[in-house]
N, C-alpha and C positions, 0 to 999 in steps of 0.2 A: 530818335526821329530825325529826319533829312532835313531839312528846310533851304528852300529856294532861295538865294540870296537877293534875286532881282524883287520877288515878294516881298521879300524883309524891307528892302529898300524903300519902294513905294509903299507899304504899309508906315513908313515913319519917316516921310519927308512928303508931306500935305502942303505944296508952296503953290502960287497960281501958276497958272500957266505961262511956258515960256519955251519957244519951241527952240532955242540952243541948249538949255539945259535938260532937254528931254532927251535930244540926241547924245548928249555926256552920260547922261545917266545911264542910256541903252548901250553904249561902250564897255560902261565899266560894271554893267550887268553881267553883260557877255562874258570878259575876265576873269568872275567869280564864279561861271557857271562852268567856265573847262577847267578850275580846281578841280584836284580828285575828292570826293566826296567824304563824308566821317565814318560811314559805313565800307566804303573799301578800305581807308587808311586802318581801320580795325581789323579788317582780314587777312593785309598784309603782313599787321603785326602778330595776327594768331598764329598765321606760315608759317611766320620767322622760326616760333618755337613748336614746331613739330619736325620730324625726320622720321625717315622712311627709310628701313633698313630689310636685311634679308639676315636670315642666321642657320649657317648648317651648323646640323648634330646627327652623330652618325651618319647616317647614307640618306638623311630627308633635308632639304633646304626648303624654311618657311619665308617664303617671298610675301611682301606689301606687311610687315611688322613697324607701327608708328608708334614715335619714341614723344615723348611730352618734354622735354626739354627742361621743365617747370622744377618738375617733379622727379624727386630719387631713385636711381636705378633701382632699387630694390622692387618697383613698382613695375617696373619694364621684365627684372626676373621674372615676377609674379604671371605676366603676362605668359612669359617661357612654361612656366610648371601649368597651366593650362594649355599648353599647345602640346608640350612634353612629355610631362607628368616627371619632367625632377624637378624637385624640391629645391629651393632658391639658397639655399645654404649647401647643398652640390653642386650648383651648377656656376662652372669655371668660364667665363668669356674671354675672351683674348681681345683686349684694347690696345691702342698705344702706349705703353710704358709697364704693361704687366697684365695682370688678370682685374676685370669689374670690380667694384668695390661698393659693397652696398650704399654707403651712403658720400658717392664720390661728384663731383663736378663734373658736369655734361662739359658745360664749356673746355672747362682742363683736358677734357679726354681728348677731344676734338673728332670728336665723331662725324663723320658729313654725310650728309645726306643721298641715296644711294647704294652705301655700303652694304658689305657682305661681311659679317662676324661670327667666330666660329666658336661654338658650345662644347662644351665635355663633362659628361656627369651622368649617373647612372639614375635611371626613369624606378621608381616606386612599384614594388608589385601591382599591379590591375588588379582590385579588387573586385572577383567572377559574381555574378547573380548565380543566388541556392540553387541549385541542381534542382530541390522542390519547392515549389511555391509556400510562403506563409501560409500558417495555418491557425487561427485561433482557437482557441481549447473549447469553445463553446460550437464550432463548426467543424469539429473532429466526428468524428462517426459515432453512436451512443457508447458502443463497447471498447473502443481507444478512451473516450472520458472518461468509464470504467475504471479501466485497469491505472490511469494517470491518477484516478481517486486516490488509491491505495485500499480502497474497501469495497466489498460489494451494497447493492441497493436493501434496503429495508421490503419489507411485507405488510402488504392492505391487513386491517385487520377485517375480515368479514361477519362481524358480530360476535364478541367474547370466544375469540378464534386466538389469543394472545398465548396462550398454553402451546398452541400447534406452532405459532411463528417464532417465539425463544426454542421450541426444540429444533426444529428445523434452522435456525442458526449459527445453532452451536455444534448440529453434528455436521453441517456443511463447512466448516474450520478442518474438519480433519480431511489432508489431499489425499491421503490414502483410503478412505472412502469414496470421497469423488473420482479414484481412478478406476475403482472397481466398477463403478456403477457406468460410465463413460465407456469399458469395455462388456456390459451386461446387453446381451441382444435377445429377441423372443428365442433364435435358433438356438442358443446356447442353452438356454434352461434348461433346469433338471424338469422329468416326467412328474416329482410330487409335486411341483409349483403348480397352484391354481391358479386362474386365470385374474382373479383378484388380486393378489399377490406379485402376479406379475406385470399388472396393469398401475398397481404405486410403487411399482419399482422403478419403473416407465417414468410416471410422475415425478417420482423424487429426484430423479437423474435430470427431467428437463424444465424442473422447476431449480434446482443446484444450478444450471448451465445460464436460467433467465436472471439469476441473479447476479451471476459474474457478471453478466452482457448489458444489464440496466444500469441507471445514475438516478432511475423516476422507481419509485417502489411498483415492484410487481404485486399484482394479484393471484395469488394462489388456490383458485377458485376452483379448476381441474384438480389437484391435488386432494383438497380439501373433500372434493366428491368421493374421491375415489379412497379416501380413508374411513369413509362415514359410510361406503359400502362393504369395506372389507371388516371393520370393525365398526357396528350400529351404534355401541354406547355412544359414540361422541355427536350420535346424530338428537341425543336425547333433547325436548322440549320444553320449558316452561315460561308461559303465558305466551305462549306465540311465537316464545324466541330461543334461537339454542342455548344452552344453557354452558356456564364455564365447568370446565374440563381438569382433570389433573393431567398437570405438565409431564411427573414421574411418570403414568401409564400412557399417555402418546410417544415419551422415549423409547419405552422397554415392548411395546406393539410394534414399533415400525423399525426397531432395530432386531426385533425377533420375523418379523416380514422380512428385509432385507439378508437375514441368515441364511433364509431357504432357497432366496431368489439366487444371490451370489455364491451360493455353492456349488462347487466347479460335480458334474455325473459323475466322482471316484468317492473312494472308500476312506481317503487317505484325511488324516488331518487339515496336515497342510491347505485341502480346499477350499476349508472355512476361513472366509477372507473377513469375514464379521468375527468372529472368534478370533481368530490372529488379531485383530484390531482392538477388543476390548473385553474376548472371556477372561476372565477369574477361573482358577482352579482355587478351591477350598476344602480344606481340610478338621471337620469340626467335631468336637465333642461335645453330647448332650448327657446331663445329668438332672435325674429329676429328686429333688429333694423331698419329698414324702416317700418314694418307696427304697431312694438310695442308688437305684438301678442308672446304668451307664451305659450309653452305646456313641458309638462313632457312625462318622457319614462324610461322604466327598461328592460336591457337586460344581459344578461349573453353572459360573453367571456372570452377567454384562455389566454389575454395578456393585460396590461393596455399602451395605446397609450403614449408615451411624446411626445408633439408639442412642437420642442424645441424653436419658438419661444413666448408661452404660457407657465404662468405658473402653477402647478397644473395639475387636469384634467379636463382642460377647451385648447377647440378647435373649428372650424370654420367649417359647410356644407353647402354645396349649394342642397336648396329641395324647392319643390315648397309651395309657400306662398299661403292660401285659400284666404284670405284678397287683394291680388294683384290679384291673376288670374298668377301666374308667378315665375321662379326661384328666391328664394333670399337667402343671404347669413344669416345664423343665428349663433348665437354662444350658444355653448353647454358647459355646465357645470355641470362635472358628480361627485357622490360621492359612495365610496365603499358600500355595504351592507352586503356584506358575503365576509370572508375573504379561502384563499384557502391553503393547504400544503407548493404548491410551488407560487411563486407568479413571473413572469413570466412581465417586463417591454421593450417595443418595445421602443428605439428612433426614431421617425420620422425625418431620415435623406434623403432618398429619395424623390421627389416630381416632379409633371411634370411640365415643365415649357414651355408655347404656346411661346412665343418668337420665340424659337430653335426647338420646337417639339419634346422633346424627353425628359426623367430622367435627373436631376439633383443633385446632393448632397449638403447639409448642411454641413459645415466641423467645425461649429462655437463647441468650446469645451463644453462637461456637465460634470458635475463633478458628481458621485457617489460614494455612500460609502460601506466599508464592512458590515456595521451591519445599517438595514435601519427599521425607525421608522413611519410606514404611518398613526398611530394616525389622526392626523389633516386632512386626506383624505377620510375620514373614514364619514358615516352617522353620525347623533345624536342617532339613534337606537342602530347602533353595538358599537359607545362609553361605549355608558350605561353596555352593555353586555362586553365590555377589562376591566373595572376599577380594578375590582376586582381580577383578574389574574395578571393585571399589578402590583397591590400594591405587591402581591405575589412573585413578582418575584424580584420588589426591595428592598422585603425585603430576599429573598435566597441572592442575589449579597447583599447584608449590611451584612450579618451576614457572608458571606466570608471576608468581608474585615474586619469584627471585629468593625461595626459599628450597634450599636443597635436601635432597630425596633420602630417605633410608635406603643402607647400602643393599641389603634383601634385595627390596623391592627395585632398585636401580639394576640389582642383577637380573632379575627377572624383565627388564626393558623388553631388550634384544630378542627374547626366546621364551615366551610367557608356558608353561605347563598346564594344558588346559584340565587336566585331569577327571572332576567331577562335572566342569562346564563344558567338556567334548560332547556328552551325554546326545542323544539324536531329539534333532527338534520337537519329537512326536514327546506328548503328554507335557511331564515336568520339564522336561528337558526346554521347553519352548522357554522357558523362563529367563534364562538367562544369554543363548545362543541364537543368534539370528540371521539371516540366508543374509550375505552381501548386499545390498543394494547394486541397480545395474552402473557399470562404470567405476567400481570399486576393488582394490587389490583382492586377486584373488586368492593371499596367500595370507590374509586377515579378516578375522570375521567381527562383528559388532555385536559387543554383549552390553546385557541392562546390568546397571547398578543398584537399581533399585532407590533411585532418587528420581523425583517427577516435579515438573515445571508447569504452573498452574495456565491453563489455554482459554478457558470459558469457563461463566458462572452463570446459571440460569436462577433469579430470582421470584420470589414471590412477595407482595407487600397486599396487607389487608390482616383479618382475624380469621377469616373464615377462608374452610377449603372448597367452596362452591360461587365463593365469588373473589374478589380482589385482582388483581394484577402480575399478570409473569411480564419481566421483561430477561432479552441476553444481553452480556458482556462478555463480545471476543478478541482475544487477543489476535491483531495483525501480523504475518509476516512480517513485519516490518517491526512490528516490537507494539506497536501502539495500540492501545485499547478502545475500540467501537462500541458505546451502546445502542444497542437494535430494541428502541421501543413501537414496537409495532413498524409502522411508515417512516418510523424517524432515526435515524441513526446518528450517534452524535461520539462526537472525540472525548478520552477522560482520561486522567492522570491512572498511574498504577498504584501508586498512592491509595488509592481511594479505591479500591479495588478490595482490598482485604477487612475494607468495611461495612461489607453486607453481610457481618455479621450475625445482623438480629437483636435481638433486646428490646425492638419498640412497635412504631406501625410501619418504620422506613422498611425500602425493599431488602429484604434477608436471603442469603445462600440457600436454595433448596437441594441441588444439583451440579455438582464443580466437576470438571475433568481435568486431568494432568495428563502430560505428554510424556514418556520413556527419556532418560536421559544414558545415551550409550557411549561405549568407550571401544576402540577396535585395537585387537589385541592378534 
């Protein structure tokens, strides 16, 4: 604060009146007051230590650049890499006696005020703004959150509808089903597709596509109609409400609907893009033990039975005997003949039991594995037709593990002889020989081994077959395991996977698929 000197004065010198010392006093008031003030003699002194410099670098000279005097040039650099953009540890000044020194003496340098100094140092790449704007994952579009999920959305259950949303699941896992059905148009159908038929083919394709596209569980409420028109059991009632459904006969209906839809107007095999995908060719002998009598049979189907008190693929029917004139029980034992992409195993845990008159469950435990080897299940035909794929492939797994090859089969690298697996894709031959995929050598083709890697497990938990609980577990592209309970789909170890086995009330394997495991040769 200022303070008037002539104030100060007469505030502390209270004498009486005397009019020569009043004139002295006004003198040497006057004297004090053309002092320079405490507020400029500060100002001056702030000048003192500021200067006012210019500095070119490259072809720009930054004029009016003030220097603090106070304060270490490193702070003056600093000043430079915001005008700049180089960095204070590049950037070379040329002073009197050499180049800047971060922590040198203003005074020493003798810098004055005025001056022009000159920089050398190269400027820090300019860090560009994204070409696209941030985006956070919650305001990505639904079907970009999607596919960032890594999994697709869960299914409403629409009242003990759980049966319909584990099979629909688990066969939306297979992308070669989804591609068939994504090129399935009304123009293309064959003339025996009904209209029904081709109306949940319709469905299934844009109920698959609402599920890639969702992150919020869809309602499959269209679908669901239109399978309750094409097939009424599952429209069945009780007390008001629909009633649960077998999981095994919504697979084996809508994967028998989709056979008809997807089959291409020829004659030829190859059109069965559902059969290429998961027939079975079987080859079985039935023998009935009261009359002794023997007969053979080969049929094709979409799912291999396990009677889980039989082992193998050998099981028990009641048909009528020629030899009796009458029903007898025979026992069947079947063996693979052509092997499938997907290979698709039922447990026979259901069965009727006349006792009670009504389903029953098997709750006795089966034990499965991740990677399944049905060799030994297998004809003497299609053996002959894996051996040579198989050597093939145990020797890709040896040479991973740094363990070297039988000299044979090392010969056989180069120039494999396809001999019994040449065979033409049509019938058995599909088994082991299989068309290229698109973008692949065309002077190799991809055979099965006959080793398969477990994809999805569609369970059941409860006692009873008319009511309890399906849920799926699909294996991810990505390796990782989704449970799809209904609306809910949740993350699980693989670990835990080969423990729905069964044995209690927890949920047990009803229905497991495996994927082909191929070698190209």
């Amino acid at each position: 604060m200022f303070i008037n000197p002539t104030r100060f004065i007469r505030a502390n010198h209270r004498t009486s009146w005397n009019p020569k010392k009043k004139k002295a006093r006004e003198e040497e008031g006057t004297k004090l007051a053309s002092l320079p003030s405490l507020q400029a003699r500060r100002l001056s002194v702030l000048t003192a230590k500021m200067l006012t410099v210019s500095v070119k670098w490259q072809k720009k000279v930054f004029e009016g650049i003030e220097i603090d005097v106070t304060l270490p040039p490193y702070v003056f650099k600093a000043q430079l890499y915001d005008l700049t953009g180089v960095p204070p540890e590049r950037q070379k000044i040329m002073v009197k006696g050499g180049l800047l020194k971060d922590d040198a003496d203003w005074s020493a340098i003798g810098v004055k005020d005025g001056q022009k100094l000159m920089m050398m140092g190269t400027a820090d790449e300019i860090v560009k703004a994204p070409e696209k704007a941030i985006v956070f994952a919650e305001d990505l579009p639904e079907e970009e959150q999607a596919t960032n999920l890594g999994y697709s959305a869960g299914l409403v259950n629409l009242g003990n509808t759980c049966y319909m949303n584990s099979t629909v699941q688990c066969l939306k896992s297979v992308p070669e089903l989804k591609a068939a059905l994504s090129n399935y148009s009304l123009a293309g159908r064959s003339n025996d597709v009904d209209q029904t038929s081709h109306m949940l083919t319709v469905a299934t394709r844009e109920l698959f596509s609402d599920l890639d596209k969702s992150v919020n569980a869809v309602s499959p409420s269209q679908f669901w109609m239109v399978l309750r028109k094409k097939y009424p059991q599952f429209s069945q009632l009780q007390n008001g409400m629909h009633m649960q459904q077998d999981a095994e006969e919504c697979w084996t209906q809508l994967l028998y609907t989709l056979s008809q839809s997807l089959k291409a107007p020829t004659s030829s095999e190859d059109s069965d893009a559902v059969k290429a995908l998961f027939g079975v060719n079987l080859r079985s002998r039935l023998h009935c033990q009261e009359s002794g009598e023997e007969s053979s049979e080969t049929e094709s189907v979409y799912s291999l039975k396990c009677h889980i008190s039989h082992e193998g693929l050998k099981g028990e029917l009641e048909k009528t005997s020629p030899a009796l004139g009458r029903s007898a029980l025979y026992l069947k034992e079947s063996l693979i003949d052509s092997l499938p992409r997907y290979l698709t195993v039922q447990f026979v845990r259901f069965f009727w039991k006349r006792e009670t008159n009504q389903k029953a469950k098997i709750l006795r435990k089966v034990d499965y594995p991740l990677e399944l080897d049905i060799y030994d299940l297998c004809s003497e035909d299609l053996r002959k037709k894996l051996e040579a794929p198989r050597q093939k492939l145990r020797d890709e797994e040896g040479k991973k593990l740094g363990l070297q090859t039988s000299a044979k089969s090392s010969a056989k690298d180069s120039d494999v002889k396809m001999t019994d697996a040449e065979a033409s894709s049509h019938g058995s031959g599909e088994s082991s020989t299989v068309t290229p995929q698109e973008g692949a050598s065309s002077e190799k083709e991809t055979h099965m081994t006959g080793i398969y890697d477990l994809v999805s497990v569609l369970t059941h938990k409860g006692r009873s077959a008319d009511s309890g609980h399906y849920v799926a577990w699909v294996k991810q592209e990505s390796g990782k395991w989704i449970q799809y309970d209904d609306d809910h789909p949740s993350l699980q170890r693989e670990e835990d996977i080969t423990k729905l086995s069964g044995g209690g009330d927890w949920h047990m394997a009803y229905i497991i698929m495996y994927k082909a495991r191929f070698v190209s040769m």
